[in-house]
C-alpha positions as CSV (number, residue, x, y, z in Angstrom):
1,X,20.8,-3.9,-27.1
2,X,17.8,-4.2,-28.9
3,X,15.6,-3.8,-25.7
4,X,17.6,-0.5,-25.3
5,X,16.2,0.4,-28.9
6,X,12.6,0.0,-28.1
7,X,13.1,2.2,-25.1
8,X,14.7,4.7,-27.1
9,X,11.6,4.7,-29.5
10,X,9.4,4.9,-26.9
11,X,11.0,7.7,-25.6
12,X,11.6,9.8,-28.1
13,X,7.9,9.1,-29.8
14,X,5.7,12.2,-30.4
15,X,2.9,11.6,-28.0
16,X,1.1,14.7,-29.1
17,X,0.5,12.6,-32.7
18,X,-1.6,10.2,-30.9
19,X,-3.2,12.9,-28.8
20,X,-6.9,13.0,-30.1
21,X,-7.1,8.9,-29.9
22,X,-8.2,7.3,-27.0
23,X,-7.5,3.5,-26.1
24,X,-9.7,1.2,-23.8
25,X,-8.1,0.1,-20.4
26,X,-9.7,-2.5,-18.8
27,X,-8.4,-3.6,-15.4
28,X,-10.3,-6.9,-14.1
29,X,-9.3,-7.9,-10.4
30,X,-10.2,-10.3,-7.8
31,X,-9.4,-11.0,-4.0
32,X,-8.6,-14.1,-2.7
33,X,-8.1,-15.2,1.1
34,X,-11.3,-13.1,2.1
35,X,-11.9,-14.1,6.0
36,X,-15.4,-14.6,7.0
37,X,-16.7,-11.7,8.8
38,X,-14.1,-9.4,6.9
39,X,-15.9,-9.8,3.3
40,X,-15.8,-5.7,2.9
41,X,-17.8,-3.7,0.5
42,X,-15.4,-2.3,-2.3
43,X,-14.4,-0.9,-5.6
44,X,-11.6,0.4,-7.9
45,X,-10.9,3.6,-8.9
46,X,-8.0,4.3,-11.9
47,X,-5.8,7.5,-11.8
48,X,-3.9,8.6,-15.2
49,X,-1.2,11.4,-14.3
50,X,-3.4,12.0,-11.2
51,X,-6.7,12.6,-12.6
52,X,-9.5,10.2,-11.8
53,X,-10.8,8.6,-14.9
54,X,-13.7,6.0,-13.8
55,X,-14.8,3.8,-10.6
56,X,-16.1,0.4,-10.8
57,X,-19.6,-0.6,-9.4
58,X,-18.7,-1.2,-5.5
59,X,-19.3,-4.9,-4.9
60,X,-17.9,-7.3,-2.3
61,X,-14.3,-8.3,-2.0
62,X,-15.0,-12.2,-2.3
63,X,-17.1,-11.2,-6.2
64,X,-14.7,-10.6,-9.1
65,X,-15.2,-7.1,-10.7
66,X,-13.4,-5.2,-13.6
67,X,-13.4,-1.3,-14.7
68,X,-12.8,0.4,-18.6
69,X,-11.6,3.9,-18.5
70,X,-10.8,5.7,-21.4
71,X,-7.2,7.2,-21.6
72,X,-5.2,9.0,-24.5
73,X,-2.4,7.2,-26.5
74,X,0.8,7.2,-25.0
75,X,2.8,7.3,-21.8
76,X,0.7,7.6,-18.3
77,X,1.5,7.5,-14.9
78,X,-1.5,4.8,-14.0
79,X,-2.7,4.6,-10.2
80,X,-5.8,1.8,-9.7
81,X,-6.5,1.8,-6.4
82,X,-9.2,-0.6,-4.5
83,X,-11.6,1.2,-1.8
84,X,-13.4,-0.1,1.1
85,X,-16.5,1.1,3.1
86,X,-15.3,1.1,6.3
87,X,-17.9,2.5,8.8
88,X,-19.8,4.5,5.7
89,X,-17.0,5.9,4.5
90,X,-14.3,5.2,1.6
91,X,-10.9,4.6,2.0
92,X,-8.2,3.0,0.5
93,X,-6.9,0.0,1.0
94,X,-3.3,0.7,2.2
95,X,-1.1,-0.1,5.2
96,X,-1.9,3.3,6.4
97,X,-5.1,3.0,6.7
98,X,-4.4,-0.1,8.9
99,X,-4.9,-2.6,6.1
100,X,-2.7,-5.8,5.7
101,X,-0.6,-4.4,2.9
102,X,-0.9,-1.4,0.4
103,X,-3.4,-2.8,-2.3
104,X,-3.2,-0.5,-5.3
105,X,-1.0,-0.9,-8.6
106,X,1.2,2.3,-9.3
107,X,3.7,2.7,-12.5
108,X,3.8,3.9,-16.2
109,X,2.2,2.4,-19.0
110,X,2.8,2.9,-22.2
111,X,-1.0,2.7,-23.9
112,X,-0.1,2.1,-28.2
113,X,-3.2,0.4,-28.4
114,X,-6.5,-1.3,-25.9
115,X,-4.7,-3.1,-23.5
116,X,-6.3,-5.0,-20.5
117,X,-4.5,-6.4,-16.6
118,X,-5.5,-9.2,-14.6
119,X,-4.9,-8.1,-10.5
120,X,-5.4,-10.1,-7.5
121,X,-5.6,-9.0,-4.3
122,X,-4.0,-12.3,-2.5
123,X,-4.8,-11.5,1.3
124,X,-3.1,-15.3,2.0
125,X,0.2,-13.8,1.1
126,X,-0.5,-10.1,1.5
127,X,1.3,-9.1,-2.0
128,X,-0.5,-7.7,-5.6
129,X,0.0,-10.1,-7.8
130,X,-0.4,-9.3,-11.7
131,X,-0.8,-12.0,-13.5
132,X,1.1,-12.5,-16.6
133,X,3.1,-9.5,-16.1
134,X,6.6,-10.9,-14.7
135,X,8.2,-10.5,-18.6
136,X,6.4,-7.3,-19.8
137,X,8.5,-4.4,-17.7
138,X,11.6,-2.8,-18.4
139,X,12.5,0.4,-16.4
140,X,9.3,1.3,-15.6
141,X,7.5,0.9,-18.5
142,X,5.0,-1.6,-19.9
143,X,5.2,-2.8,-23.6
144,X,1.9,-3.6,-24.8
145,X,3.8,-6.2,-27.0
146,X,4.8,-9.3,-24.8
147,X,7.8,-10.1,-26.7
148,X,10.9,-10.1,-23.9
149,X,11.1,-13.3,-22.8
150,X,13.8,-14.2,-20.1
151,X,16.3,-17.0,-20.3
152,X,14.9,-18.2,-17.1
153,X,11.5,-17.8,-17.9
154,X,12.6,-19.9,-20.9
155,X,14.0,-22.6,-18.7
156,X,11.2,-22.9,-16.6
157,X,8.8,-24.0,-19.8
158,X,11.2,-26.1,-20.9
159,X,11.8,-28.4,-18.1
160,X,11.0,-31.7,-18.0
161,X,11.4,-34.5,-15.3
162,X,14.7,-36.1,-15.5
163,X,16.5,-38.4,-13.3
164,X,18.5,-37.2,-10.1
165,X,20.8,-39.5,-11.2
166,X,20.7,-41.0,-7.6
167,X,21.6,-45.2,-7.1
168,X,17.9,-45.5,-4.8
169,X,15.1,-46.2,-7.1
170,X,13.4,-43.7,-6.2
171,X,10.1,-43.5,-9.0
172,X,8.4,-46.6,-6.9
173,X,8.5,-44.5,-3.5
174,X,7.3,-41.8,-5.1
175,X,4.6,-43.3,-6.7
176,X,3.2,-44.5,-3.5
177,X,3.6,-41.1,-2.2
178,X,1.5,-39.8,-5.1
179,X,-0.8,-42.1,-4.9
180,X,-1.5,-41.5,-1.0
181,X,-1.4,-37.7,-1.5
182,X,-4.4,-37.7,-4.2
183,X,-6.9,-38.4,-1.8
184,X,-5.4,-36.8,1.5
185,X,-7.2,-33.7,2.4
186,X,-9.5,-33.9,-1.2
187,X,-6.1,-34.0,-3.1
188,X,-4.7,-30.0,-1.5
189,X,-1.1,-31.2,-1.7
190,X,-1.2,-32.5,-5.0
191,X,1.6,-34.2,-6.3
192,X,5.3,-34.3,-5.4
193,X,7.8,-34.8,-8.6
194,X,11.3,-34.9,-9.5
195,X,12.6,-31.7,-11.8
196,X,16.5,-30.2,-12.4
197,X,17.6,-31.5,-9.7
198,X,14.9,-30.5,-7.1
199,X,11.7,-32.1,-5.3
200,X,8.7,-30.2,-6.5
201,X,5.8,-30.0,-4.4
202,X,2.9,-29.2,-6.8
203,X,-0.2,-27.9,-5.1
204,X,-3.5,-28.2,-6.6
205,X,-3.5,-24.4,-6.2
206,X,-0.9,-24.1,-8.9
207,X,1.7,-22.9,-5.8
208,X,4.4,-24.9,-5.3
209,X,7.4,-25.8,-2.6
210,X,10.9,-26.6,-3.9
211,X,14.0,-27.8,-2.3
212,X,17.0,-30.3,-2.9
213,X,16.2,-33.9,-1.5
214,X,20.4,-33.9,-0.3
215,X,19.3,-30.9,2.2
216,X,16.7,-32.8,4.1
217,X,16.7,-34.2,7.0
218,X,13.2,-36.3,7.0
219,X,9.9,-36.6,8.0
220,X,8.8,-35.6,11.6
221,X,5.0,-36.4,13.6
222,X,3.9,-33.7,15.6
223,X,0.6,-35.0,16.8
224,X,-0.4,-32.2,19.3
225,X,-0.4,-30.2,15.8
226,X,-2.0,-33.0,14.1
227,X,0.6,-33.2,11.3
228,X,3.6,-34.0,9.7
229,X,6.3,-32.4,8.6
230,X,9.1,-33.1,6.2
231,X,12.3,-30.7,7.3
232,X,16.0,-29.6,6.2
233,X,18.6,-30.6,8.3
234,X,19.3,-28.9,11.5
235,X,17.3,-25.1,11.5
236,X,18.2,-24.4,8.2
237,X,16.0,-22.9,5.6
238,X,15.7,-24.9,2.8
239,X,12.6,-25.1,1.1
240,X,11.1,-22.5,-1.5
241,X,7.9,-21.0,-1.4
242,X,5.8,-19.4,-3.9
243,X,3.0,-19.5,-1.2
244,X,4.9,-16.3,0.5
245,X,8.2,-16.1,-1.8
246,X,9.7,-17.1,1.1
247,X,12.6,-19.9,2.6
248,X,11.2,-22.1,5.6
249,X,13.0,-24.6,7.5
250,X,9.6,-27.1,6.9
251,X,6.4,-27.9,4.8
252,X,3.3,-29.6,6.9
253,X,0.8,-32.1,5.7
254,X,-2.2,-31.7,7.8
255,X,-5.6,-32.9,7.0
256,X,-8.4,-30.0,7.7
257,X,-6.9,-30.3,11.0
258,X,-8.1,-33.7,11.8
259,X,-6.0,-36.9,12.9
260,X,-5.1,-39.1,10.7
261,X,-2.4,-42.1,10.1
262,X,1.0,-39.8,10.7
263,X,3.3,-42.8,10.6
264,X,1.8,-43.9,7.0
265,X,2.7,-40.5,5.6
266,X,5.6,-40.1,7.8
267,X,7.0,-43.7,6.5
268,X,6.1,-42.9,3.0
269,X,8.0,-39.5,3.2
270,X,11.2,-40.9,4.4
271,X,10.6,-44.2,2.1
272,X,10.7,-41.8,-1.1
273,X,14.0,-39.5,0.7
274,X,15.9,-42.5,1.2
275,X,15.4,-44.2,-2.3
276,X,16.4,-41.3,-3.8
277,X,19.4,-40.5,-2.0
278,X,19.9,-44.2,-2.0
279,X,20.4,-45.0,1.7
280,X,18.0,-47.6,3.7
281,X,17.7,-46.1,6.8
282,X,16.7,-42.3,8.4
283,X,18.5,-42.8,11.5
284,X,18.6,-39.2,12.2
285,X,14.8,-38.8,12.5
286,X,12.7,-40.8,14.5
287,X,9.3,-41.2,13.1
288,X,6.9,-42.1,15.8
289,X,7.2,-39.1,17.9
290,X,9.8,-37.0,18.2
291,X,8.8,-33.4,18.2
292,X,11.2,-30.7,16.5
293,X,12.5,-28.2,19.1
294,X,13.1,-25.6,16.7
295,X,9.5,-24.9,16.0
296,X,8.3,-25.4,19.2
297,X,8.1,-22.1,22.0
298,X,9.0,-22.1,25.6
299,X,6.2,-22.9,27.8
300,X,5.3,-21.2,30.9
301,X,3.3,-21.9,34.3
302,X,3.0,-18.5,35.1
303,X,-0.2,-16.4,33.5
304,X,1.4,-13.2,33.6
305,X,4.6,-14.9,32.1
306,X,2.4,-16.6,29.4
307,X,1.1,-13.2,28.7
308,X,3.9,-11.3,28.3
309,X,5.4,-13.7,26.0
310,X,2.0,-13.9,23.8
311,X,2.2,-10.2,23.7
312,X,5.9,-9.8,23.0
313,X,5.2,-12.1,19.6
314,X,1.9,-10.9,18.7
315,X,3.2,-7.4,18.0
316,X,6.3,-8.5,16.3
317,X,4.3,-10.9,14.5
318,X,2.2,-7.7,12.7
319,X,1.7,-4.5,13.3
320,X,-1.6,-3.9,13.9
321,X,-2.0,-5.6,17.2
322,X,-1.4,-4.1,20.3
323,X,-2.0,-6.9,22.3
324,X,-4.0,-9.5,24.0
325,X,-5.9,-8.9,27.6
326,X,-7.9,-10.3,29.9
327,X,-10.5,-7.7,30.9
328,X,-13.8,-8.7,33.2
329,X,-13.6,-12.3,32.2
330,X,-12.8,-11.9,28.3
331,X,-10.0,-12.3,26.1
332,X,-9.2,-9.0,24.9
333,X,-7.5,-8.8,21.2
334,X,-6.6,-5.2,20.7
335,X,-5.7,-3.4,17.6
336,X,-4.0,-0.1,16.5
337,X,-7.1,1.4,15.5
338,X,-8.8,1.1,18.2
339,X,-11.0,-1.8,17.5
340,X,-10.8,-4.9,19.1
341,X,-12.6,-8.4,19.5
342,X,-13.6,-10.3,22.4
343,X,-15.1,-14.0,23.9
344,X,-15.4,-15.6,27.4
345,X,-12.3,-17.3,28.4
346,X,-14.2,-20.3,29.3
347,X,-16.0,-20.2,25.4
348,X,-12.9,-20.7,23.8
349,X,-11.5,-24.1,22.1
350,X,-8.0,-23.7,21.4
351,X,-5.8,-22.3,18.3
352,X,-4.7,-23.9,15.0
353,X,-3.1,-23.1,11.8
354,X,-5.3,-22.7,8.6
355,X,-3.2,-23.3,6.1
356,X,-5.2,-22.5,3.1
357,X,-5.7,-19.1,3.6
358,X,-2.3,-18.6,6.3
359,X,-3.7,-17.5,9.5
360,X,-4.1,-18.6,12.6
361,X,-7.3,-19.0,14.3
362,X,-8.7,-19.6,17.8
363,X,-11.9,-21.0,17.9
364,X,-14.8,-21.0,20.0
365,X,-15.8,-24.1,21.2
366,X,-19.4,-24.0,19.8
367,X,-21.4,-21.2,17.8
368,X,-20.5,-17.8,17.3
369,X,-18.5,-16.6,20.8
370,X,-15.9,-13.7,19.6
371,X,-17.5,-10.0,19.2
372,X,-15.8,-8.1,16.7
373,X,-15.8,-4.3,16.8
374,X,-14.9,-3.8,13.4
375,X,-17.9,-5.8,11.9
376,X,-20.5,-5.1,14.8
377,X,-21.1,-8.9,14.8
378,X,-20.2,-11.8,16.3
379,X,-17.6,-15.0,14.8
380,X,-16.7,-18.7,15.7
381,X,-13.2,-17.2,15.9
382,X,-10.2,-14.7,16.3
383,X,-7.9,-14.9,13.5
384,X,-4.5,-13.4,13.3
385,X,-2.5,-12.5,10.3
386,X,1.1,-11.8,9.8
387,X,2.5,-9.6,7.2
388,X,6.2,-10.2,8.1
389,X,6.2,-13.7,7.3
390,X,6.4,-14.4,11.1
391,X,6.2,-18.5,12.3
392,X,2.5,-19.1,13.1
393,X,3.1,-22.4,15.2
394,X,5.1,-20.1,17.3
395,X,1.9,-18.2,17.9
396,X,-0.2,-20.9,18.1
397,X,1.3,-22.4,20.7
398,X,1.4,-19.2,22.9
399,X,-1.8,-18.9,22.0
400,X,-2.9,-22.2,23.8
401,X,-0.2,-22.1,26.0
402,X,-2.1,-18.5,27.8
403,X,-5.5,-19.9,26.7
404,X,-4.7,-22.8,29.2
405,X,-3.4,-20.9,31.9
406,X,-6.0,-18.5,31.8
407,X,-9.1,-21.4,31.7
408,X,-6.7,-22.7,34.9
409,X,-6.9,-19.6,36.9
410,X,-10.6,-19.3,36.4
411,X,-11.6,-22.3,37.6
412,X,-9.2,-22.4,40.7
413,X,-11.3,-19.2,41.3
414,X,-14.5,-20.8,41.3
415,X,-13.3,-23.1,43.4
């Protein structure tokens, strides 16, 4: 009732009263996930009721940068948009403009006083994200004062570890875990801990996965992806995300993509599951080799097959491809625009999964093989990018599945 209040009194205030004031509005931003080779020229511009009030100084996307406009008290209908120079000339950032997703901030704010935002432009998840700002809206508006506070919001400070009140004793297993996971790929995984109920997977990012130990179904090798993975049971998806806000049916360990000891982290990953549910044996996963069929795709020994099937994905997988082709000897990557990106079939290594920044690249064996359109320049490699939230091993694996095939060809030509 009492948010209804303020609303009422936000409403029904005389905004002419604060008319000939003028409050400070500071909007600091950042981008993070910026691709080599994509590191674009840009700057913000603010909109209040549709007017421009003020640009920033254009700087590059990976540089932090911040704007102060002046605005009158009240209620405004704020627009901050972020620019690029693409090809000489300015344009915004949106998905009709071919961009990943629409990077601007758009709603009402209520301005009583100086009031400053934190944005950032997260091009691993392709979402705005304003920090601080989950508690501070209520039908639109934004009250300066941070005072509604949810019950959830609540919950979430207040946790602390407890015990799943499982027979294993689990805290050993996991301490192992812990320890082997501070120094495995310069501590990115962080630590894994017991909270409410759930396994949390703290990263040293401050992300997180989250899931209930009763759903899993263990730890799996997949060396020809040079990792492991710890899966639910069956294909269902039961581990949270706040990487993508998103359910997947795994999380992966890998280690900058180089091998390492699988069965020590495999063992210590079914070591902790099984103390904690208290049984003393996985028997449904087997450890040394088996690779899950679910995340695997359908390989092919025909090229044309192998091509079609890359192409099918790769469009469903985002919209601005078009598709992949083999044109004079190159590996054609097309996109809607019009641009595209190309490297000598035989100059190519094969495709992984970065997991930092959620992409998946295709490298050139050595140097700087793939020509890019878009930048004029050349890169070590073609990265793709999906903004539906598509599997990337399933594209991966296409990926080198045609990569093959297409090397094969080749040389059966040469010869």
């Amino acid at each position: 009732m009492k948010y209804i209040i303020k609303l009422l009194f936000l409403l029904t205030i005389n905004i002419t009263l604060f008319a000939a004031d003028d409050v400070k509005f500071t909007v600091n931003y950042s981008c993070v996930g910026t691709i080599s080779g994509y590191d674009h020229i840009t700057k913000m511009i603010i909109y209040s009721d549709g007017k421009l009030m003020g640009e920033s100084i254009p700087k590059k996307q990976s540089i932090a940068n911040s704007l102060t406009v002046n605005v009158s008290a009240g209620a405004h209908k704020i627009k901050a948009v972020l620019y690029a120079l693409n090809d000489h000339k300015w344009e915004e950032r949106t998905v009709a403009n071919d961009y990943a997703f629409d990077c601007f901030l758009s709603r009402t704010i209520a301005f009583l006083g100086n009031k400053t935002i934190d944005l950032v432009f997260d091009f691993n998840q392709n979402k705005l994200i304003e920090k601080g700002a989950s508690q501070s809206y209520l039908d639109g508006f934004d009250f300066l004062d941070k005072t509604i506070t949810t019950s959830s919001d609540t919950q979430e400070k207040n946790t602390t570890e407890v015990s799943a009140n499982k027979p294993g004793e689990y805290k050993t297993e996991l301490k192992k875990l812990n320890d082997y996971l501070k120094t495995f790929d310069n501590g990115y995984y962080g630590y894994i801990e017991v909270k409410d109920g759930y396994i949390y997977n703290q990263f040293k990012s401050g992300k997180y996965n989250k899931y209930k130990m009763e759903d899993m179904e263990g730890a799996v090798i997949q060396e020809e992806y040079q990792r492991v993975i710890f899966k639910c049971k069956g294909t269902n998806k039961c581990i949270y995300s706040t990487w993508n806000d998103d359910y997947h049916e795994y999380s992966q360990f890998l280690q900058n993509y180089k091998e390492y000891n699988y069965k020590e982290l495999a063992d210590l990953l079914n070591n902790f599951r099984d103390a904690y549910l208290g049984v003393h044996e996985n028997p449904a996963v087997d450890t040394e080799k088996k690779i899950t069929t679910d995340t695997k795709a359908p390989k092919t020994k025909s090229l044309s097959g192998a091509l079609k099937k890359l192409n099918d994905y790769l469009r469903a997988f985002d919209d601005r491809y078009t598709g992949i082709d083999i044109v004079a000897g190159y590996i054609h990557s097309e996109y809607q625009n019009d641009e595209y990106s190309k490297a000598k079939i035989e100059d190519l290594d094969k495709a992984t999964i970065n997991t930092e920044y959620n992409y998946v690249k295709l490298s050139c064996k050595s140097g700087s093989c793939v020509y890019s359109t878009i930048t004029e320049s050349y890169h070590d490699y073609f990265n793709f990018q999906s903004s539906k939230g598509k599997d990337m091993t399933v594209l991966a694996e296409l990926l080198n599945d045609f990569i093959d095939l297409a090397k094969e060809r080749k040389a059966n030509l040469r010869n």
